[in-house]
N, C-alpha and C positions, 0 to 999 in steps of 0.2 A: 186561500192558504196564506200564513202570515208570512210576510217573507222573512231569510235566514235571519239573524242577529248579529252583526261584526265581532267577529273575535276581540278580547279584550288588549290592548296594546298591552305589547310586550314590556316587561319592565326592563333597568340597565343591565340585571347581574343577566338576565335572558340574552341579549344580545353578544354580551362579552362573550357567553358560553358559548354560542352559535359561531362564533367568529373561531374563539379556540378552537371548535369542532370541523372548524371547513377544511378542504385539503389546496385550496385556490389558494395561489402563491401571494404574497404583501403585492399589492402595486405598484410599479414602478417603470418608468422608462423601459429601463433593459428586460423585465420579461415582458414587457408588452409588445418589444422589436419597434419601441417608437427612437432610437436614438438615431442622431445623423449618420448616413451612411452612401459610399461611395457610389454612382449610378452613373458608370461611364457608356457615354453613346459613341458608340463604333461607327461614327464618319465614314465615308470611304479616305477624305483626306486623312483624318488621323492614322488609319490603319495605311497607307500608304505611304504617309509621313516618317511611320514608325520602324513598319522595315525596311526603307531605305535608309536612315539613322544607324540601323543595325547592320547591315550591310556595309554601309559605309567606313563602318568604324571597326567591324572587325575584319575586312579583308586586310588592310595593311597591318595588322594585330598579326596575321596568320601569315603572311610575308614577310614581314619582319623575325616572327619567330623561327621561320622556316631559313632566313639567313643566318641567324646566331648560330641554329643546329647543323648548316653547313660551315660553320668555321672551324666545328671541332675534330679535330682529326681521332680517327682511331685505327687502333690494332690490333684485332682480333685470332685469335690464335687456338682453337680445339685440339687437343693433347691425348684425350684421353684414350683414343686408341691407337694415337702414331707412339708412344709412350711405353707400348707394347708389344716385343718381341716377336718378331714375325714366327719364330717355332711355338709362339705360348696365345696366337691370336684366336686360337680355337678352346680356348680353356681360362679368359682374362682373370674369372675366377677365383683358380688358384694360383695365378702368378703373384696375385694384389695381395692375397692371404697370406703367402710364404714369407717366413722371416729371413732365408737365402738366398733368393734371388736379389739381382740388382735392379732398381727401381730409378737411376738415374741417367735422366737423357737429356739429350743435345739437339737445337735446332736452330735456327738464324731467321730474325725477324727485318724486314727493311721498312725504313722510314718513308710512308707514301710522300710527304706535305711536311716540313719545319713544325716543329712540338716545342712551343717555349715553355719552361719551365713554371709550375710543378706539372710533369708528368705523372697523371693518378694511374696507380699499379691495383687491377681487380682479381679479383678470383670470380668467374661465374657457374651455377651449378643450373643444371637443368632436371626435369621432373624427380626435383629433390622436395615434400612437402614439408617446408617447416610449419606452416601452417593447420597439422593436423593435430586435434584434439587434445589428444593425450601425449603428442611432444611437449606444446605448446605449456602444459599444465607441469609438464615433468621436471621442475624446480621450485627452490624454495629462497623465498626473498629474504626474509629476515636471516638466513642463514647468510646470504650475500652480502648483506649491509651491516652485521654487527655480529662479533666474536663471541657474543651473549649467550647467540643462538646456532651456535656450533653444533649442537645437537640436535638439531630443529632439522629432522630430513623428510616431513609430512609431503605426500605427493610424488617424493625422487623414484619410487619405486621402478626398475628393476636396480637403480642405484643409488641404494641409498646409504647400505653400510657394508664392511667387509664381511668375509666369511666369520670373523671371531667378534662382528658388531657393532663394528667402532664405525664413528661417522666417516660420510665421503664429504670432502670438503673440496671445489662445488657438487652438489651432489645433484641426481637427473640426466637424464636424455640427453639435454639441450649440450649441456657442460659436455657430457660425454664422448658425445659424437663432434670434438672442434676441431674443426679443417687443419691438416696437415702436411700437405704438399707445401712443400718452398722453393722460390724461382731466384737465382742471381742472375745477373747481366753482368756483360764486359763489351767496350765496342775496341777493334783491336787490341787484344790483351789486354786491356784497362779497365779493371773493374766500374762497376756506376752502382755508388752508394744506394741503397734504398732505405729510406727517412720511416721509421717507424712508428714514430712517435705523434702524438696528438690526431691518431684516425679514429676514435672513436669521440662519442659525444661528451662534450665537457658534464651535463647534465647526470648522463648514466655514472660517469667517473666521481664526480661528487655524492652523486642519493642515492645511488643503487647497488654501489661495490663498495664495499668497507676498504678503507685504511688501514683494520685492523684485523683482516680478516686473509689468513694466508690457507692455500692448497693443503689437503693434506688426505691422505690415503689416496689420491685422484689416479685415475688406472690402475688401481689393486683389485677391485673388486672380483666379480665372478665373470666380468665380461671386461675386453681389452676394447677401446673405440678406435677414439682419433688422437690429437696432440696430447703431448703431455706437457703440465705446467713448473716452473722452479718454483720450490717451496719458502722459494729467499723472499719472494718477492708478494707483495701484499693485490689483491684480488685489485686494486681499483687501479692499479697500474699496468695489469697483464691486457692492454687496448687489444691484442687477439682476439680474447674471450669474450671480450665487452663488444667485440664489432660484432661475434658471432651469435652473442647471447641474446641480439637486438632480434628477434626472429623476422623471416620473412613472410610476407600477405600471400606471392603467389608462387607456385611451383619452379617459375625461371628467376634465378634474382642476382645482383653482382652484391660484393661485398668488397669494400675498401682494404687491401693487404699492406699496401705502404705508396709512397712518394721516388721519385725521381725527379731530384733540383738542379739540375743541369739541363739545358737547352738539348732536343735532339734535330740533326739538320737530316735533309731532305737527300734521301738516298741511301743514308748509312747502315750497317749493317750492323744489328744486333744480337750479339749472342746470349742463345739463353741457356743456363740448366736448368733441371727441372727436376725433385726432388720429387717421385708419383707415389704416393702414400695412401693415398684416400681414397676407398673402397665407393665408388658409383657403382658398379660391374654389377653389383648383387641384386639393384634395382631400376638399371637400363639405365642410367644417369650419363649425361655429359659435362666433362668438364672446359673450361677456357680462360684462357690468358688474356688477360685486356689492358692495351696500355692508352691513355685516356687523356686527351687535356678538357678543358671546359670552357666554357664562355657565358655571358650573365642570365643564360637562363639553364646553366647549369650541363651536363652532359650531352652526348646525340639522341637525342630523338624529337621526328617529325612528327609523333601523333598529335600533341597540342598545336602546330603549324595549321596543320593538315583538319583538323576540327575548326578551329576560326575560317580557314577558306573555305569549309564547305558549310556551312552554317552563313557564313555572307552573302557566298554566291546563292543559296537559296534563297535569303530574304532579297536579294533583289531580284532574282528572277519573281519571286510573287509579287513585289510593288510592279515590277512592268503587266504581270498577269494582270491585275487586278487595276491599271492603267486602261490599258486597253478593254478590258470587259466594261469598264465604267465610261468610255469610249465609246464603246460600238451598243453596249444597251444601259444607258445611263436609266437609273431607277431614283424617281420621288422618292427623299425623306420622310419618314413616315409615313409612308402611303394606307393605308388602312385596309386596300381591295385585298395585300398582302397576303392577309389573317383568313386562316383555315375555313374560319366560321363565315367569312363574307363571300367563300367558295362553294359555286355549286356541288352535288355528289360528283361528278362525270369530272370535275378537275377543272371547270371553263368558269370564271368568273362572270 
């Protein structure tokens, strides 16, 4: 039998076709995974090395923070049911709803620790979700930032115009529902200013609230909320609205109300009124008063303290772990008996 015959060599245009027709990617470095690439061997020093470095460095990170947050004095003060007539504590209800009853009370707050000035003045709400879906959406931006779009009330719904149609200007949820309890102080008889000015973000105040953009039908609608705004004044200056309209991420949140620029000393006794407007009642809410100073990492709280110390103190306890295990059964670098396959079935090398 003759043997087979070589197929005839392919000509150029056969090759180029072959090539067009293949689905294997051009050649190159990167789909081939030949390009240099990082291949770190985990030493026991280096791994020992490293969280001790980490330990080292953030426990005084988490001490230090932990002393800033102890410099700042606060005053915390819950209202919202001392606020509340003891004949109307079984009904808060309709006390908050009634347009006759009196909603103004009196209490005395004292100074733990010297508050040098500026004294930040909060409003805090609790299981209030700004954060919910359809709050959150229940505004219109370009109705904020330009007089253009005064008519522009897409998404404000259930407020968006009045009974006869005409826009709400700001219109939405968000606008609708703005905090309206108000707090004075006096420390014997003498009033203590509260600085209003400049608490919202210079950013929001420039791009986000018009200049030229003023209140208009705000609580006429079909539903009465919270504050109500002066029509005199142009939307990029009402910082109430602007602090309120920053929405919150989680259900407990403070919000900046104003300033006190006077020094408070250590003992004194603070009178406050307290103007109780603002309807929590209907959905278990609490309210509170917070007087505040700060220090360079900003208000009180431990949780960031409190995470660098326990994130240090771990990494060192695993360097001394991992000291002592390499101590008491030091193990050959690359040893090879290691490897699965150099292991008999029964587990015994």
């Amino acid at each position: 039998m003759s043997p087979q015959a070589d197929p005839a060599p392919e000509g150029d245009a056969g090759v180029v076709e072959r090539r067009k027709k293949s689905k294997k990617p051009k050649y190159s470095r990167f789909t081939q995974q030949e390009l240099p690439a990082c291949k770190p061997l985990l030493t026991p020093t280096i791994v020992i090395s490293t969280f001790s470095l980490i330990g080292i460095l953030f426990i005084p990170i988490g001490l230090t923070s932990l002393s800033a947050s102890d410099i700042v004095v606060e005053i915390v003060y819950r209202y919202d049911t001392e606020c509340i007539p003891q004949q109307s504590q079984n009904d808060k209800l309709a006390f908050i709803q009634s347009s006759e009853t009196n909603k103004i009370c009196s209490t005395t707050l004292t100074v733990p620790k010297n508050m040098k000035a500026p004294v930040y003045i909060y409003y805090e709400l609790d299981n209030f979700y700004q954060n919910h879906r359809r709050y959150v959406k229940s505004r219109n931006d370009k109705q904020l930032r330009s007089k253009a779009y005064e008519q522009e009330t897409t998404n404000c719904a259930p407020e968006a115009t009045t009974a006869n149609g005409s826009p709400i200007v700001p219109c939405g949820l968000i606008a609708w529902s703005l905090f309206n309890d108000t707090y004075s102080f006096a420390i014997q008889n003498k009033v203590i200013e509260v600085n209003k000015k400049n608490i919202a973000w210079q950013s929001d105040k420039n791009n986000k609230f018009g200049s030229d953009v003023y209140p208009k039908n705000f609580q006429q609608g079909g539903l009465i909320g919270g504050a109500k705004l002066n029509e005199s004044i142009p939307l990029s200056e009402q910082e109430d609205l602007i602090v309120w309209m920053r929405t919150a991420a989680l259900p407990q949140f403070r919000k900046l109300y104003g300033r006190i620029e006077t020094d408070l000393a250590a003992n004194e006794q603070i009178s406050v009124t307290i103007e109780n407007n603002y309807n929590t009642y209907s959905f278990e809410g609490e309210k509170k008063l917070v007087l505040s100073t700060t220090s360079w990492i900003g208000g009180k709280n431990d949780f960031l303290g409190v995470a660098y110390l326990a994130v240090g103190s771990l990494c060192l306890f695993l360097a001394l772990a991992f000291i002592v295990l390499y101590l008491l059964k030091p193990r050959t670098l690359g040893d090879p008996s290691y490897l699965s396959w150099n292991k008999n079935p029964d587990g015994h090398q």
